[in-house]
C-alpha positions as CSV (number, residue, x, y, z in Angstrom):
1,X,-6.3,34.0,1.3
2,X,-6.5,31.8,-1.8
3,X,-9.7,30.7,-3.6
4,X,-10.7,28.5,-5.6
5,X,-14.7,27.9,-7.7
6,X,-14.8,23.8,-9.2
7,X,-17.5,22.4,-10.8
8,X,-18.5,19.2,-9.6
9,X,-19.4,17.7,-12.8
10,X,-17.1,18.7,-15.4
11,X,-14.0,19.5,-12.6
12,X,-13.1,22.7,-14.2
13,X,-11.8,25.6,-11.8
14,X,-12.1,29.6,-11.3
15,X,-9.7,31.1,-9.9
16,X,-9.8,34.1,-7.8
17,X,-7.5,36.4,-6.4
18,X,-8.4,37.4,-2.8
19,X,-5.0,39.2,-2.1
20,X,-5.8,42.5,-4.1
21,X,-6.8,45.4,-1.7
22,X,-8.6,46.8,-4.7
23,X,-12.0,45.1,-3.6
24,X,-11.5,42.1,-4.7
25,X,-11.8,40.5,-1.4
26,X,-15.4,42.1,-1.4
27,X,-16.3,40.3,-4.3
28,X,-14.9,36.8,-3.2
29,X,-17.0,36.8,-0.4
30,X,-19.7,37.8,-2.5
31,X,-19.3,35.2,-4.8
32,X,-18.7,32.4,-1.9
33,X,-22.5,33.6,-1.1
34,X,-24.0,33.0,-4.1
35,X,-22.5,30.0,-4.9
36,X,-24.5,27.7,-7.4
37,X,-25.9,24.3,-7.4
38,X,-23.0,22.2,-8.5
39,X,-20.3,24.4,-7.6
40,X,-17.9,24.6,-4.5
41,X,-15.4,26.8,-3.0
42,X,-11.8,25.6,-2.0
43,X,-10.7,28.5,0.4
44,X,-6.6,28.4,1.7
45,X,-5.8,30.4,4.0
46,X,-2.1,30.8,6.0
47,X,-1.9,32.0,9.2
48,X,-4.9,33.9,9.5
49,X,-5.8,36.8,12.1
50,X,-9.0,36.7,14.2
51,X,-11.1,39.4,12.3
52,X,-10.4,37.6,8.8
53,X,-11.4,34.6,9.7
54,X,-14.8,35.8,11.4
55,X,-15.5,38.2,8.7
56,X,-15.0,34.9,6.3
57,X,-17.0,33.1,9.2
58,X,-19.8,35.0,8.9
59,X,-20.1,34.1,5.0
60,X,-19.8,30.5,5.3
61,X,-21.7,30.5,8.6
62,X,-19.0,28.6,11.0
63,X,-19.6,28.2,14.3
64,X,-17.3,30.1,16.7
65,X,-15.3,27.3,18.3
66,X,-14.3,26.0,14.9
67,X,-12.4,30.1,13.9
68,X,-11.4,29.9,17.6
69,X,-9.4,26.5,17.1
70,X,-8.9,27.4,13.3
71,X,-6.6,31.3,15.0
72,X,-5.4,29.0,18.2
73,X,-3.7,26.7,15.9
74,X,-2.6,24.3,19.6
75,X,-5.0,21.2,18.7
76,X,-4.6,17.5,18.6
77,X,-5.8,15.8,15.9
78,X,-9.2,15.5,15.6
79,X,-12.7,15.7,14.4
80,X,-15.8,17.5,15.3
81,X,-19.0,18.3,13.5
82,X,-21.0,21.5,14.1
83,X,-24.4,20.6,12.2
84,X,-23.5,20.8,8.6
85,X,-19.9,21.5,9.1
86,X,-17.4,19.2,9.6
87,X,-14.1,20.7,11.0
88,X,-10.9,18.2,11.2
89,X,-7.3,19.0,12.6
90,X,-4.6,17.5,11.4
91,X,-0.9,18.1,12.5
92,X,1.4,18.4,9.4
93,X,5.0,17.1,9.8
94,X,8.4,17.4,7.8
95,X,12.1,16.2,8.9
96,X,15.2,18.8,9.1
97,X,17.8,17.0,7.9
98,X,20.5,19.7,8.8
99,X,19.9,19.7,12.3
100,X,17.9,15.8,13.0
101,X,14.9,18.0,14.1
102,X,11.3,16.7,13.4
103,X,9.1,19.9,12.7
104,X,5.5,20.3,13.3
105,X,2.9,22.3,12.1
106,X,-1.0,22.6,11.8
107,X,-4.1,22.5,9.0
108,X,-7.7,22.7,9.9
109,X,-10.0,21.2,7.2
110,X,-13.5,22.8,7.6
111,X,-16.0,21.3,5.2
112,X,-19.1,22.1,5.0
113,X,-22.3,21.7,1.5
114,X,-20.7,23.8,-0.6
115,X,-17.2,24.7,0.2
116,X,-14.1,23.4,2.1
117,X,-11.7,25.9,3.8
118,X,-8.2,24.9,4.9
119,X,-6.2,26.7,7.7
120,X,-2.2,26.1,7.7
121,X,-0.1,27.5,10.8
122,X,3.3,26.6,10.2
123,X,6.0,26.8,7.5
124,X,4.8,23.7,5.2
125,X,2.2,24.4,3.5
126,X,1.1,20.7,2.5
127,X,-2.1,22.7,0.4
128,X,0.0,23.6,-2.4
129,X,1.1,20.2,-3.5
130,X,-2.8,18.9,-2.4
131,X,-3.8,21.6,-5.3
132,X,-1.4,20.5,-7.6
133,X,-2.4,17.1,-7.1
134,X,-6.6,18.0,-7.0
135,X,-5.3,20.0,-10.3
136,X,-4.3,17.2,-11.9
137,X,-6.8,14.7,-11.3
138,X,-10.4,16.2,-12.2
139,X,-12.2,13.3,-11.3
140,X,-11.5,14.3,-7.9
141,X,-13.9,17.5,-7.7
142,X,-16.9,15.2,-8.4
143,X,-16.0,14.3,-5.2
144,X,-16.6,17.2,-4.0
145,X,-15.6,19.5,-0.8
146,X,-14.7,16.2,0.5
147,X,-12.1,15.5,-2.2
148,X,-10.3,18.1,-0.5
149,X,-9.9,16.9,2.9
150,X,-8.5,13.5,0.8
151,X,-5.9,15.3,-1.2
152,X,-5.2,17.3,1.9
153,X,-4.8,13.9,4.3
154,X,-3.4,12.3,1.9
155,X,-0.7,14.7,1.3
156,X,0.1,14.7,5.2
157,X,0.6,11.0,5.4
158,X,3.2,10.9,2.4
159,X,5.3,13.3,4.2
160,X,4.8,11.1,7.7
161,X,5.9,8.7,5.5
162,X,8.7,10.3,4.2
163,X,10.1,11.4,7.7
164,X,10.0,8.3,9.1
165,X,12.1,6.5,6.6
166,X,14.4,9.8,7.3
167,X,13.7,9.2,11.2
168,X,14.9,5.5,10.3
169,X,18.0,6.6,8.5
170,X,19.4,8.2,11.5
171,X,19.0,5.6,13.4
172,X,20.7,3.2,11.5
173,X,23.7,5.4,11.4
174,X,23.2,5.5,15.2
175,X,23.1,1.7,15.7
176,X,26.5,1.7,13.7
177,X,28.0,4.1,15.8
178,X,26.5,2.1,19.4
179,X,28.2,-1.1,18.0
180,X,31.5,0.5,16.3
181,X,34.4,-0.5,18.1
182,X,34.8,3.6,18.9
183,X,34.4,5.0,22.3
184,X,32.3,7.9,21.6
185,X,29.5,9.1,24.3
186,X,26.6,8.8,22.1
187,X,23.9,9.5,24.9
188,X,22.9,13.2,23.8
189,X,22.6,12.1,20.2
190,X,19.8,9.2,21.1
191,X,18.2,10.7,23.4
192,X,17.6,14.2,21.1
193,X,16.4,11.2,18.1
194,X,14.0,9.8,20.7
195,X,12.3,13.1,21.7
196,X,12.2,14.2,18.2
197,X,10.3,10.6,17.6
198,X,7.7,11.0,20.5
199,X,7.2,14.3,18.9
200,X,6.2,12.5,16.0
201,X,4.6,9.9,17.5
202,X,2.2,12.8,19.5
203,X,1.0,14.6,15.9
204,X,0.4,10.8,14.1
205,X,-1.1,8.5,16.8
206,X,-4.3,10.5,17.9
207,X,-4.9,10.9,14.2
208,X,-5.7,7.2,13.3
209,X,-8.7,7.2,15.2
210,X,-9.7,10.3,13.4
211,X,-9.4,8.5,9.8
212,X,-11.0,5.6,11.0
213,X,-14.7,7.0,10.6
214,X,-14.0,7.7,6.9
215,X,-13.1,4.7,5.5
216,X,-16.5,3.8,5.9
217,X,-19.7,5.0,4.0
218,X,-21.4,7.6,5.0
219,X,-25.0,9.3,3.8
220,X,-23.3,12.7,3.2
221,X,-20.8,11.7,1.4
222,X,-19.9,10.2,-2.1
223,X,-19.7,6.1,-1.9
224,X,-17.1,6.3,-3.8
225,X,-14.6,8.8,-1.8
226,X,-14.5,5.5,0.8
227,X,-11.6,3.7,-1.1
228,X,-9.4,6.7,-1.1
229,X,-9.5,7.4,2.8
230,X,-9.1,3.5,3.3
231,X,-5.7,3.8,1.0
232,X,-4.8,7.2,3.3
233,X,-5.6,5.5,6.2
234,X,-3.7,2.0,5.6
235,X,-0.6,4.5,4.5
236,X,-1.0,6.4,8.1
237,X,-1.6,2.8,9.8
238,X,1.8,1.5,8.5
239,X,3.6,4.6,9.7
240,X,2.5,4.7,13.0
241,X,3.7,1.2,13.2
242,X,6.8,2.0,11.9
243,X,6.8,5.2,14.6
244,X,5.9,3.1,17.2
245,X,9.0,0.3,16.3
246,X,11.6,3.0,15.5
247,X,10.3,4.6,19.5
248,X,11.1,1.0,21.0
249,X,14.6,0.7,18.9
250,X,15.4,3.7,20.2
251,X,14.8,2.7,23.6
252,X,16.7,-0.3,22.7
253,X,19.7,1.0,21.5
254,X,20.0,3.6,24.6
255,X,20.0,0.7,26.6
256,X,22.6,-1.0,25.2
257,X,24.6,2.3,24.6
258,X,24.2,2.8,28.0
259,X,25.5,-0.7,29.1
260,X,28.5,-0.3,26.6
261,X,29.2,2.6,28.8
262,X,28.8,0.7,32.3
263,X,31.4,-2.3,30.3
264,X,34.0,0.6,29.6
265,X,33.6,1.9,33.1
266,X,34.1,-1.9,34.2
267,X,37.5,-1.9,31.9
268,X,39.0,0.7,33.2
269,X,37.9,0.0,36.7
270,X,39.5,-3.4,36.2
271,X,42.8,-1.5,34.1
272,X,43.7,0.7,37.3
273,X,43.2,-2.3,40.2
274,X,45.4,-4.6,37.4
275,X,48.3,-2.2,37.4
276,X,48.0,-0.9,41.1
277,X,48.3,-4.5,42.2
278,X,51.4,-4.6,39.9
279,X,53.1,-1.9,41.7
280,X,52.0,-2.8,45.2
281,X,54.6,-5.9,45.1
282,X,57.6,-3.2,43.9
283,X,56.0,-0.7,46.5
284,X,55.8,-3.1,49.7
285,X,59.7,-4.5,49.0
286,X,60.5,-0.7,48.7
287,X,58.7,-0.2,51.6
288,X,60.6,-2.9,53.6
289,X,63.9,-2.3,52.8
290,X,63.5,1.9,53.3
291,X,62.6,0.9,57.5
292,X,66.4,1.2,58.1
293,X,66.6,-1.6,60.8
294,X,69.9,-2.7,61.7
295,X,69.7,-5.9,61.1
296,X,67.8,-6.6,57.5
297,X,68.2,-9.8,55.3
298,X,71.2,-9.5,52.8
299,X,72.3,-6.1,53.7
300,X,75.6,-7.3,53.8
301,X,75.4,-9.1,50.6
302,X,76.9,-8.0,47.5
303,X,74.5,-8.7,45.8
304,X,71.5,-8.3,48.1
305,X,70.4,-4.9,46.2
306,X,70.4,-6.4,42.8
307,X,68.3,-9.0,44.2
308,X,65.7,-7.1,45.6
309,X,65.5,-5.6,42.4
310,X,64.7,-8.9,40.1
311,X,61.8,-10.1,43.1
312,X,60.4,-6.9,42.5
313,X,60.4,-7.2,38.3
314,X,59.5,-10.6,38.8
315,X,56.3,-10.3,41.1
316,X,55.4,-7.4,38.9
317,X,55.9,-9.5,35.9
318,X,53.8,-13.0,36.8
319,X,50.6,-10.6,38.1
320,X,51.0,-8.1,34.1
321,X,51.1,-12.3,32.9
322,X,48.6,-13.2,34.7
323,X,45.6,-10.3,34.3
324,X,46.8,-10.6,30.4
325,X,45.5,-13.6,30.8
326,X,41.9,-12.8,32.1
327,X,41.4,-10.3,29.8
328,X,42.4,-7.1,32.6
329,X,45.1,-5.7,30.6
């Protein structure tokens, strides 16, 4: 558990350290308590187990279903307020380039009057660069515990963002490789892409309706937090647009990797009934000639077996000419 004391007014921050097992964790919650007019809390916590959580809980006065879905960590994205306290799930997101893999993790914002706690399950921790970022811009505590759940947001979308374009990348390779001249089974490789993009498409859709309510005004908040969820909230727009075109390409370029298959299939259907038809002429005067009747045309002819020879070459020769010709061969 991190922590972290801002003044509203003048943006300036205490830290304290909540990791010592001197006592120190007894004096954080002590000083959450007795927090002054002014002042609020940002508490990060990673992970955390049911009794830290309550014990923090108890403090900050949260309502049981909010540390139940806080330890859970298995929400969609959402929103729901519990009197004074607003609690919002958001899904956090990052792109594996090693292995094509779209990642997903979890943070629940809890805000409530005088403090706003964040809960990451996962290995991002999108927090870190949302302090870095709430660091460096002090106008941003006057804001207050909702300028958290902004830099927090806001930091989520840019790496939405940046997956996507990733996402995108991959697929543009892909369409390359559908449409090379190569004949390379490319099945697995799309449809792994397109699971990995309804995965994506699962943590950012249900979170747009979320955003919506904040980019309008709202008694408890700041007026002046509105513009910066309606710039979050036009970023996450755009991506799940982009989400929901690279989803239909994908289905697109299945399709038609699909019916390049069925074509090859149709090639070399075409190839083997081309060249058995070829030797069926060769096979049938073979056929003929191995009867042994008595009396057969040009047996005694001395050239009767040369003959039989140069029909054979020259019907196999006029049907090779002929499916050259439409393409068969």
């Amino acid at each position: 558990m991190e922590c972290v004391i801002y003044q509203e007014r003048t943006g300036e921050c205490e830290q304290i350290d909540c990791r010592q097992q001197d006592g120190s964790c007894q004096a954080t919650l002590e000083r959450l308590a007795g927090l002054e007019q002014g002042e609020f809390a940002w508490i990060r916590m990673d992970e955390p187990r049911q009794e830290e959580l309550q014990r923090l809980g108890e403090y900050l006065k949260l309502h049981p279903l909010i540390i139940e879905d806080a330890v859970q960590a298995h929400q969609h994205p959402k929103q729901e307020r519990y009197g004074d306290v607003l609690a919002v799930a958001v899904k956090t997101l990052w792109f594996v380039e090693q292995t094509a893999d779209v990642e997903t993790g979890e943070v629940m914002i809890i805000l409530g009057p005088s403090f706003a706690l964040t809960v990451r399950h996962g290995p991002d921790d999108p927090t870190v660069e949302a302090a870095r970022r709430f660091s460096q811009e002090p106008q941003m505590a006057r804001l207050g515990p909702v300028g958290v759940l902004h830099a927090v947001t806001d930091v989520i979308v840019d790496a939405y963002a940046d997956a996507a374009a990733q996402v995108r990348t991959d697929l543009t390779e892909l369409e390359r490789s559908v449409f090379s001249p190569a004949r390379d089974d490319l099945t697995e490789q799309i449809y792994s892409l397109k699971r990995e993009v309804v995965e994506f498409r699962d943590a950012i859709q249900p979170l747009v309706p979320v955003m919506q309510p904040f980019t309008t005004a709202r008694e408890d908040w700041p007026r002046q937090v509105v513009p910066y969820f309606r710039d979050v909230t036009d970023h996450l727009t755009r991506t799940d647009t982009e989400v929901r075109a690279l989803d239909d390409l994908l289905t697109s370029v299945l399709d038609a990797h699909l019916a390049k298959v069925g074509t090859w299939q149709n090639d070399d259907m075409r190839r083997i009934s081309a060249w058995a038809a070829i030797f069926a002429i060769p096979t049938m005067v073979a056929g003929i000639y191995g009867m042994n009747f008595s009396h057969m045309p040009e047996l005694n002819w001395r050239y009767g077996y040369p003959c039989a020879l140069a029909v054979m070459a020259l019907g196999a020769g006029l049907l090779y000419r002929a499916f050259r010709r439409n393409g068969w061969l």
